[in-house]
C-alpha positions in Angstrom: -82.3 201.0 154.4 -79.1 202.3 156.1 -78.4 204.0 159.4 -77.2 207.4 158.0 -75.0 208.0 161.5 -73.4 204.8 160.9 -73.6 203.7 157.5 -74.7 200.6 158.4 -77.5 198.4 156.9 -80.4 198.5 158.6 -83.0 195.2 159.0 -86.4 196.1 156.9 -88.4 193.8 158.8 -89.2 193.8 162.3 -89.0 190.6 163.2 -88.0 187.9 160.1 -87.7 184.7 162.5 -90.8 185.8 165.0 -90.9 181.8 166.2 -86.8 182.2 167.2 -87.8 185.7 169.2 -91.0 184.3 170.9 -88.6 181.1 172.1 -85.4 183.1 173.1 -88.1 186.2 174.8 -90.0 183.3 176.8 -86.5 182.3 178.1 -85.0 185.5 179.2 -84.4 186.3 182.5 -86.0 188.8 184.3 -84.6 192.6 184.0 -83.9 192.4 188.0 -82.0 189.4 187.1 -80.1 190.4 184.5 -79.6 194.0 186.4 -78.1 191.3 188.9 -75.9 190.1 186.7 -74.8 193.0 185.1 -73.7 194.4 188.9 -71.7 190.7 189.5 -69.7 190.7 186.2 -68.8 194.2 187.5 -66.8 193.5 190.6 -64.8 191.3 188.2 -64.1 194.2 186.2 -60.8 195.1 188.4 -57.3 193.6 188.0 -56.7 193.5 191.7 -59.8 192.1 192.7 -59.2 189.3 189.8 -56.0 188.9 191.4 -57.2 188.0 194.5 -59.2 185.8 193.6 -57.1 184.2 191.4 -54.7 183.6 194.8 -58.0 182.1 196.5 -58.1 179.8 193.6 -55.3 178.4 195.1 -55.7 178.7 199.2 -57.3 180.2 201.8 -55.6 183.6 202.7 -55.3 186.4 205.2 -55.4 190.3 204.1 -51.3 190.1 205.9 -50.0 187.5 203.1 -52.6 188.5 199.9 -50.9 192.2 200.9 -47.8 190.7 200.7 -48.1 188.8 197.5 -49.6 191.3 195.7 -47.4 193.9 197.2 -50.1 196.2 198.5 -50.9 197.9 200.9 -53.4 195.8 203.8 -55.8 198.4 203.6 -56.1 198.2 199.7 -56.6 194.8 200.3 -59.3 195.2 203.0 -61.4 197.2 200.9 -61.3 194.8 198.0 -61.9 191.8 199.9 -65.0 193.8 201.2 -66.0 194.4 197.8 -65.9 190.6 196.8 -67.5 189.9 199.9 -70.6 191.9 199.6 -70.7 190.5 196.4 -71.2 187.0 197.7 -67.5 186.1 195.9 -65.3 185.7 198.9 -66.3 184.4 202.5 -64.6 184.8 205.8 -63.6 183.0 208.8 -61.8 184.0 211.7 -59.3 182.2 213.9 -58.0 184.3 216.4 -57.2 187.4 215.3 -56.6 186.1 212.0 -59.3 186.8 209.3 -58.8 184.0 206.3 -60.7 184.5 203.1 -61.7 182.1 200.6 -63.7 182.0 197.7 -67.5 181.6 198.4 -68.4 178.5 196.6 -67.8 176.6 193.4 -69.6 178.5 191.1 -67.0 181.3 192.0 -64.4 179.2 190.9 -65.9 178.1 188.2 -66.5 181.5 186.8 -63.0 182.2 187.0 -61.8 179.4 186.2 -64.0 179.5 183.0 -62.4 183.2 182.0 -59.1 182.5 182.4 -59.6 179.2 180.5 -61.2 181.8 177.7 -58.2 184.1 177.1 -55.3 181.7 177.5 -57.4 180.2 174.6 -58.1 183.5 173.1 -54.6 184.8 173.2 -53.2 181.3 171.9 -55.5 182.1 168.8 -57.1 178.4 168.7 
């Protein structure tokens, strides 16, 4: 059978492996988790907000010097850093006047750490 749209083969049974799907069903996440999910990797879907968290990898910053190293403006910044932190990716703490960010926990930086690992891995082809 093929998928006349496509041209692409089509699987003529429903289900050859049904042991495999029962397991693999069973250990799914919920929909609302994986909705979750879904919404999280999002936020890391942007090149400035991977940026700055790529500079929190590194140290604790205030909206004045991630502007400043990312040549931006402090507003673009703001908003971004209020995107990570409703996200649960960045947290804040104030001394002063002076806001400093950081990343929220170690799974953040784990996450990141684990993409960029990927694609320098990727793009060296090994």
């Amino acid at each position: 059978m093929v998928n006349s749209e496509y041209n692409i083969p089509l699987c003529e049974s429903t289900c050859i492996h049904e042991d495999v799907v029962n397991r693999v069903k069973k250990n799914l996440p919920d929909d609302e988790i994986l909705s979750e999910a879904a919404n999280f990797f999002k936020v890391f879907g942007d090149k400035t907000r991977i940026k700055i968290l790529s500079a929190l990898l590194d140290s604790e910053m205030c909206v004045c010097d991630i502007a400043c190293l990312l040549e931006m403006s402090q507003s673009a910044i703001s908003h971004q850093l209020r995107v990570l932190k409703s996200n649960n990716l960045v947290k804040n703490r104030k001394e002063g006047k002076v806001v400093y960010y950081s990343l929220e926990d170690e799974h953040v930086k784990a996450i990141l750490d684990q993409g960029i690992v990927h694609i320098r891995h990727k793009n060296r082809g090994e």
